[in-house]
C-alpha positions as CSV (number, residue, x, y, z in Angstrom):
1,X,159.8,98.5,136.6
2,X,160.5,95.5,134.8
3,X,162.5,95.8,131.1
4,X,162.9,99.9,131.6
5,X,166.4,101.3,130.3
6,X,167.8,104.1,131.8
7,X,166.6,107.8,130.3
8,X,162.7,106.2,129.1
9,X,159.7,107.1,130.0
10,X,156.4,104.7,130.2
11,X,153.2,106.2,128.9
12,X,150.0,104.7,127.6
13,X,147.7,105.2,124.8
14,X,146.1,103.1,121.9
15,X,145.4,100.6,124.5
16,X,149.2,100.2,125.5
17,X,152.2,101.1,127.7
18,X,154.5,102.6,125.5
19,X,158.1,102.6,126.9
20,X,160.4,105.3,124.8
21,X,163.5,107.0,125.0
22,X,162.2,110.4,123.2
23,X,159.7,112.1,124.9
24,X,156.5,111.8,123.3
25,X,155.1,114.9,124.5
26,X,151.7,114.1,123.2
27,X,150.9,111.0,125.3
28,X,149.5,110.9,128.7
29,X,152.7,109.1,131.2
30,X,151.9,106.0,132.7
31,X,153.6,105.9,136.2
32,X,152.0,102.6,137.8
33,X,155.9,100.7,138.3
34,X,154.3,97.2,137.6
35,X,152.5,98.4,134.6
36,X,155.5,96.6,132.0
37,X,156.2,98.0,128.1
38,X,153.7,96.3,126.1
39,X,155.3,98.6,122.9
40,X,159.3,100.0,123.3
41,X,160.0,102.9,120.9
42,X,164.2,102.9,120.7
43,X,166.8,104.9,119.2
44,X,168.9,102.6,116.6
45,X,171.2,102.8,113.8
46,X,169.1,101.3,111.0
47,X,171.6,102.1,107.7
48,X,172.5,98.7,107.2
49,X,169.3,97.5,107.6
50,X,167.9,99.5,105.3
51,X,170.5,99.1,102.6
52,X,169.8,94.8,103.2
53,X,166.4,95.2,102.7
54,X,165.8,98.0,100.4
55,X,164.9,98.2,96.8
56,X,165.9,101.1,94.9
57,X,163.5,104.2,94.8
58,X,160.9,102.5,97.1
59,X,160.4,104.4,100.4
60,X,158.9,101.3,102.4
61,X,159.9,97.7,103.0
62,X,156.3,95.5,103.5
63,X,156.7,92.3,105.2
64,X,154.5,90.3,107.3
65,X,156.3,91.4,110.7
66,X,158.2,94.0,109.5
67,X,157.9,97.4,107.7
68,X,160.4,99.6,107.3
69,X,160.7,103.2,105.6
70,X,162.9,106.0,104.9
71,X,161.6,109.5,105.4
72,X,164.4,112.3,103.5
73,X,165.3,114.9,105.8
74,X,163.9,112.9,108.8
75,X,165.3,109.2,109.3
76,X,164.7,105.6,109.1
77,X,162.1,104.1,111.1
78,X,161.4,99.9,111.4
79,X,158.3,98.2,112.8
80,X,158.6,95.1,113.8
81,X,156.7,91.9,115.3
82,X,153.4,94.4,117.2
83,X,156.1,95.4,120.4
84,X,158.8,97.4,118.8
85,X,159.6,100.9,117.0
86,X,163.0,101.7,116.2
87,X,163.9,105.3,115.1
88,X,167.6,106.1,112.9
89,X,167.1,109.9,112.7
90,X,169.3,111.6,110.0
91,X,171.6,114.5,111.1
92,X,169.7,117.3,112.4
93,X,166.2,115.8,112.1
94,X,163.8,117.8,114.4
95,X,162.6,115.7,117.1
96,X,158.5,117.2,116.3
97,X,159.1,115.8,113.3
98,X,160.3,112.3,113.9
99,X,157.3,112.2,116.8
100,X,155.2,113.1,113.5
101,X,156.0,109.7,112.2
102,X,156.3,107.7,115.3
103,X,152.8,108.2,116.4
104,X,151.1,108.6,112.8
105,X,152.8,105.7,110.1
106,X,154.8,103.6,112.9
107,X,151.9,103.5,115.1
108,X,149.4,102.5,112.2
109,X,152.0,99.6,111.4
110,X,152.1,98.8,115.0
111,X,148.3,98.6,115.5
112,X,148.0,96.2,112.0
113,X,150.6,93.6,113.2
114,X,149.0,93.3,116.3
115,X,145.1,93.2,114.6
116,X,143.9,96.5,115.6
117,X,142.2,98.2,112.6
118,X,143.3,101.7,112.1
119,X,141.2,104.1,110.7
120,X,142.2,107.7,109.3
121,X,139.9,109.8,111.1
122,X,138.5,111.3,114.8
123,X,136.4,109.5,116.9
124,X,134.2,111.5,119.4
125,X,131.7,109.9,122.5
126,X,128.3,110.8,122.3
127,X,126.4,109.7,125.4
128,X,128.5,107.0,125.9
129,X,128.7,105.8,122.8
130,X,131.7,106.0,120.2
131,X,131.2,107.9,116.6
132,X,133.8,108.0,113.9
133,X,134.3,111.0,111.4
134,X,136.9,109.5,108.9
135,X,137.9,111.2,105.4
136,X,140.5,112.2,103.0
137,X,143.6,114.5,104.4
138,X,142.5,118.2,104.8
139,X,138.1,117.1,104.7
140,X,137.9,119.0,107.8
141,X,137.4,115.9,110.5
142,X,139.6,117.2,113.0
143,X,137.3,120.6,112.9
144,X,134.2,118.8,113.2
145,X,135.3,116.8,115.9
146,X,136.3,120.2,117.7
147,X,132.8,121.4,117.3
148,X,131.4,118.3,118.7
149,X,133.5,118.9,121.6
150,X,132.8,122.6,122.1
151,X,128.9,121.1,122.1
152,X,130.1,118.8,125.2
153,X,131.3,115.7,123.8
154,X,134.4,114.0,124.0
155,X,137.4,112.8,122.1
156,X,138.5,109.2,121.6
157,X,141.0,109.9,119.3
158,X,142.0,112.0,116.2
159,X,144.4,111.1,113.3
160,X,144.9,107.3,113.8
161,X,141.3,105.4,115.3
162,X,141.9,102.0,116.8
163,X,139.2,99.6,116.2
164,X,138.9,96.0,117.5
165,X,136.0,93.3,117.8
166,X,135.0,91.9,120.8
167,X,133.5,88.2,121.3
168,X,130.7,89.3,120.4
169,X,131.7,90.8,116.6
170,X,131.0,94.3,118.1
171,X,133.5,97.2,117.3
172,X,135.2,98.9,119.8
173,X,137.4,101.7,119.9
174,X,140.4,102.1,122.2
175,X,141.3,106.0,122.9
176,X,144.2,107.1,121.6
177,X,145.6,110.3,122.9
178,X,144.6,113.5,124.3
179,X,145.1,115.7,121.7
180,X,143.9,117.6,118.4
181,X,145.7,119.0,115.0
182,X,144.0,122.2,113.4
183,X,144.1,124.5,110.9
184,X,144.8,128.0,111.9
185,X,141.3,128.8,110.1
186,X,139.7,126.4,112.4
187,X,141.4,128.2,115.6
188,X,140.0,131.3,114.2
189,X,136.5,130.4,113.6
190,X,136.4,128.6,117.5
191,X,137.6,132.2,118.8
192,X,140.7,130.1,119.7
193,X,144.1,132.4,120.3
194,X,146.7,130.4,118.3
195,X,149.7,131.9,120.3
196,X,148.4,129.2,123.2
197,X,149.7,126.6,121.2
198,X,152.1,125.1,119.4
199,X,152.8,124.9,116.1
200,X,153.2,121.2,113.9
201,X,156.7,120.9,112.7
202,X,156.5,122.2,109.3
203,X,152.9,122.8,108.9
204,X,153.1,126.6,110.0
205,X,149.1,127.2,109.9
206,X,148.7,123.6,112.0
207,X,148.7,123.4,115.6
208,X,148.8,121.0,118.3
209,X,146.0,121.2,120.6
210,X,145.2,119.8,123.7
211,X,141.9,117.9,124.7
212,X,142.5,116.6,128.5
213,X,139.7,117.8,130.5
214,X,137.1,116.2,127.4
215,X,139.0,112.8,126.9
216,X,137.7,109.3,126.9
217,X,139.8,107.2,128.8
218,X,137.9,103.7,128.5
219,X,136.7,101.7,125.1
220,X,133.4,102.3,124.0
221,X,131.7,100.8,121.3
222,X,131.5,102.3,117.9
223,X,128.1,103.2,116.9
224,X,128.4,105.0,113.6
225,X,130.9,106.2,110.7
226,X,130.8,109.5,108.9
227,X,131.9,109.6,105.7
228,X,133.9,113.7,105.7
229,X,133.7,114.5,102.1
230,X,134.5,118.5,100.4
231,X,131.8,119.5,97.5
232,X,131.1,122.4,95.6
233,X,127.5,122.4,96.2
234,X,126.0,125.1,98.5
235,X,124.5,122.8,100.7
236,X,125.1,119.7,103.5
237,X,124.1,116.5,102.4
238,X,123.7,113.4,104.3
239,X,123.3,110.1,102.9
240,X,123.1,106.6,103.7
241,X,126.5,104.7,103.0
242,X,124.6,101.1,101.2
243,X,126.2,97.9,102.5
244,X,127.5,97.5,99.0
245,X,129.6,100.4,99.3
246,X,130.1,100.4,103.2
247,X,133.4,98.0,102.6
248,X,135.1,100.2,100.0
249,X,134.7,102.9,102.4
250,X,136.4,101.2,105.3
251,X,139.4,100.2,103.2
252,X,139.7,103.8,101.7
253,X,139.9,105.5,105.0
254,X,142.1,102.7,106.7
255,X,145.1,104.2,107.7
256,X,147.7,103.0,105.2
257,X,145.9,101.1,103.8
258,X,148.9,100.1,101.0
259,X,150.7,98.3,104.2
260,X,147.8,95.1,104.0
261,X,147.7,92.9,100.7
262,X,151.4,93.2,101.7
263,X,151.7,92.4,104.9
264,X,149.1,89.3,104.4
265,X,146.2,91.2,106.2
266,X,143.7,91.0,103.3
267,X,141.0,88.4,104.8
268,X,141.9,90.4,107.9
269,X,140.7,93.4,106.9
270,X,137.7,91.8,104.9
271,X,136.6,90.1,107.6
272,X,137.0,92.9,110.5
273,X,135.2,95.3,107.9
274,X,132.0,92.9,107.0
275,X,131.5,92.6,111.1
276,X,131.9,96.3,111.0
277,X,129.1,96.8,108.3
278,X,127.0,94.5,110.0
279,X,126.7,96.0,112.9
280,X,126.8,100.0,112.6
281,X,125.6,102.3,110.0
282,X,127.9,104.5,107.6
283,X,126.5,107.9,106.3
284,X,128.3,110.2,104.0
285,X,128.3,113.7,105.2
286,X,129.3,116.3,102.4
287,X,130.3,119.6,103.4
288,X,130.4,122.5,101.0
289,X,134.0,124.4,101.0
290,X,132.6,128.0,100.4
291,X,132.1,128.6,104.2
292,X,132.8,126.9,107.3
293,X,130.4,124.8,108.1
294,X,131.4,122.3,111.2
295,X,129.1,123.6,113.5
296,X,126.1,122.5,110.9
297,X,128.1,119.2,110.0
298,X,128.2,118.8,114.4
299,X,124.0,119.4,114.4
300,X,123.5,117.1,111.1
301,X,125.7,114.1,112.7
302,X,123.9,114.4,116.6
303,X,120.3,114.6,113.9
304,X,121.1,111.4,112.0
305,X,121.9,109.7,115.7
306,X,118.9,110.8,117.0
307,X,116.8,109.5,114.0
308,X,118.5,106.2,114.4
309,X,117.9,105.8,118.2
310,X,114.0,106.6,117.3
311,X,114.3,103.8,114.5
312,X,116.3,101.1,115.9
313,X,115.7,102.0,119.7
């Protein structure tokens, strides 16, 4: 295997090989010998790195092909150039948590330096077709992708949603892992025994659960966005996202979004997010927080794609 060091493993997801020397339990292992690292995740002593670069009480470092951030309690992690993650964990850092980071903020970083627009949401296949759910932290999209999948549908991904354009300006997105995070409530209301699975470093009620026998493994092309957002009304709303709006959405819900006027990805984005708007339609789905509700978010978003498919064919 060509550039492996001793004590790695080489697994794919987001579109890549992955080559690290922690295990990432979470991603799928990629054991085809000729298949080289596209991405190498690497244990390094970044202190001095960070103390060159640093400015006083700023947890993150911005440049065009590098980021870099300091996580207390956890370690130092640097992103650099779209092919490597290095990792400086602090003394006695828990190894869930620093996989936390690697796959959520480093892999964000890693998926904007190489063009790939990250969005902060799940993505779930319906009839072969790709649909987005993307919201605010804690609006419930994990959950409603779950209840989509419990109808029959399939994951794509679920925290971090790769999105690229192919020649012909249509979005794609590229499956990420095979794996869910949910609520303890969530667990509960799916009849789901949380003792089956394991707990998210420091999130007690959070849990880490597996999706492999409903996973997309190929790039399909993205459809439609859903809007998650918590109200106080009693009852769902759906809503047509106007064009207007459609590109204030899509930055909101990129993932990290802080990381592009700095890195120099601003007519990036722009541009990315105008082909996006072009092409697919953006709804905004508002789910009352006074009951659970994901299995009548999962029947409003398969309504509004049925609608659509009798409108535009």
């Amino acid at each position: 295997m060509n550039n492996v060091r001793l004590n790695t493993q080489l697994y794919h997801a987001f579109g890549f090989n992955i080559q690290s020397d922690i295990d990432l339990l979470e991603l799928p292992l990629n054991n085809i010998e000729e298949n080289a690292p596209q991405i190498i995740v690497e244990k390094s002593d970044l202190s001095s790195f960070w103390r060159e670069l640093s400015v006083e009480n700023k947890s993150f470092v911005i440049k065009k092909e590098i980021i870099l951030f300091k996580i207390q309690a956890v370690g130092i992690f640097s992103v650099q150039k779209g092919r490597e993650i290095l990792y400086s964990p602090f003394a006695d850092a828990d190894d869930d948590l620093i996989r936390l980071y690697l796959l959520g903020t480093c892999m964000g970083a890693i998926l904007m330096q190489r063009r790939v627009l990250p969005l902060h949401g799940s993505a779930v296949a319906i009839d072969g077709k790709a649909y987005a759910i993307i919201g605010d932290s804690g609006a419930g999209k994990s959950t409603l992708a779950s209840s989509l999948i419990n109808m029959g549908y399939q994951l794509i991904s679920d925290d971090v949603i790769p999105v690229t354009l192919n020649e012909e300006k249509l979005p794609l997105i590229t499956p990420a892992y095979p794996q869910q995070k949910l609520w303890l409530e969530s667990l509960n209301e799916f009849g789901m025994d949380a003792n089956g699975y394991k707990q998210i470093f420091n999130r007690e009620t959070k849990y880490a659960v597996p999706v492999k026998n409903q996973f997309v493994t190929q790039k399909l092309q993205l459809s439609g966005i859903f809007e998650l957002v918590k109200t106080d009304n009693t009852e769902i709303i759906v809503k047509p996202i106007h064009k207007l709006n459609s590109l204030h959405t899509l930055f909101k819900h990129t993932y990290r979004n802080f990381f592009i006027a700095q890195m120099g990805l601003t007519e990036w984005h722009f541009n990315t997010t105008v082909a996006m708007a072009e092409k697919i339609n953006l709804y905004q789905l508002s789910r009352p927080t006074n009951r659970f509700t994901a299995h009548e978010l999962a029947e409003e978003i398969i309504n509004a794609i049925k609608e659509e498919e009798i409108l535009y064919g």
